[in-house]
Phi, psi and omega in degrees: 000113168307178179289326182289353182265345168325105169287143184245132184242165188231065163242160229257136159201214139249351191050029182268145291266154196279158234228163152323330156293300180281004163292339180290328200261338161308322202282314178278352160293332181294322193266025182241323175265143143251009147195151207250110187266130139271112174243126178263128200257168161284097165235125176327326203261320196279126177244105164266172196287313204250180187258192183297300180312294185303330151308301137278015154283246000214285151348295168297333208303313175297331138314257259293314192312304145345342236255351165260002156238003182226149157247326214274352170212164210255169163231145177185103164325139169185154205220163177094219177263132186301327147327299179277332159302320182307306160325304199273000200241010163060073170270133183260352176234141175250142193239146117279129197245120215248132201243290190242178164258029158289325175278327210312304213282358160281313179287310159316335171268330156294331175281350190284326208269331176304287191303335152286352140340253186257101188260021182238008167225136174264105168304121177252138181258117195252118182284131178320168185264130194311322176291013177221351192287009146268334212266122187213108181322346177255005145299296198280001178264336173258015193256306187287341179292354178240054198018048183265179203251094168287355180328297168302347175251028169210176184280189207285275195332333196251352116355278179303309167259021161298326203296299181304293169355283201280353188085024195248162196245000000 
């Protein structure tokens, strides 16, 4: 396979923070793509728990755990329009992670304004894995914020700092 057939994939989120779900939709997008962009976004308007930065370590940290079945992907910070980011890092796919169908009617009205953006990068909907199709980083942020226990929707490490956020022992 030349270089110009590389497939690139994009998916795009803020991860705060990020959950068991969307490491299922990292590990099976790596294997649809050959290489995989995480892009963690800024967005100006969203007040997040963690910062950007803590958002990707938070992210590597689960490559590096992950690092025997994917290889094939990056973390990269970015801010702005997602369409112009997709552009610069020359993604032929944008991933998406599909939970209910409470998401459908959003993503969809974001692929239409992408495609009109840009009509040479396609967006693929990756359906949650059934054991994740509930699991939402603003669930899991008010669940620890009323002190419930999350342990099962997010990895050991992002447990633990949530646990330090919120104080909880």
């Amino acid at each position: 396979m030349g270089l110009m057939n590389k497939i690139t994939g994009l998916y795009p989120g803020s991860f705060d923070p990020i959950t068991n779900g969307h490491i299922d939709i990292i590990l099976r997008a790596s294997k649809v793509v050959d290489i995989l962009i995480i892009g963690v976004a800024e967005n100006e308007k969203k007040k997040h728990l963690f910062s950007l930065k803590e958002r990707k370590n938070l992210i590597e940290g689960q490559l590096n755990k992950n690092k025997s079945r994917i290889k094939n992907v990056k973390v990269v910070m970015f801010d702005g329009l997602l369409m112009s980011f997709a552009e610069k890092v020359n993604a032929n796919l944008i991933i998406r992670g599909l939970r209910a169908v409470s998401d459908f009617d959003y993503e969809f009205q974001m692929t239409g304004m992408n495609a009109r953006l840009n009509s040479t990068i396609e967006t693929v909907f990756l359906m949650a894995s059934e054991r994740h199709q509930f699991i939402s980083s603003r669930f899991v942020k008010e669940i620890c914020m009323l002190d419930g226990d999350v342990s099962s929707f997010v990895p050991e490490e992002v447990h633990a700092k949530l646990s330090n956020k919120f104080n909880i022992k």
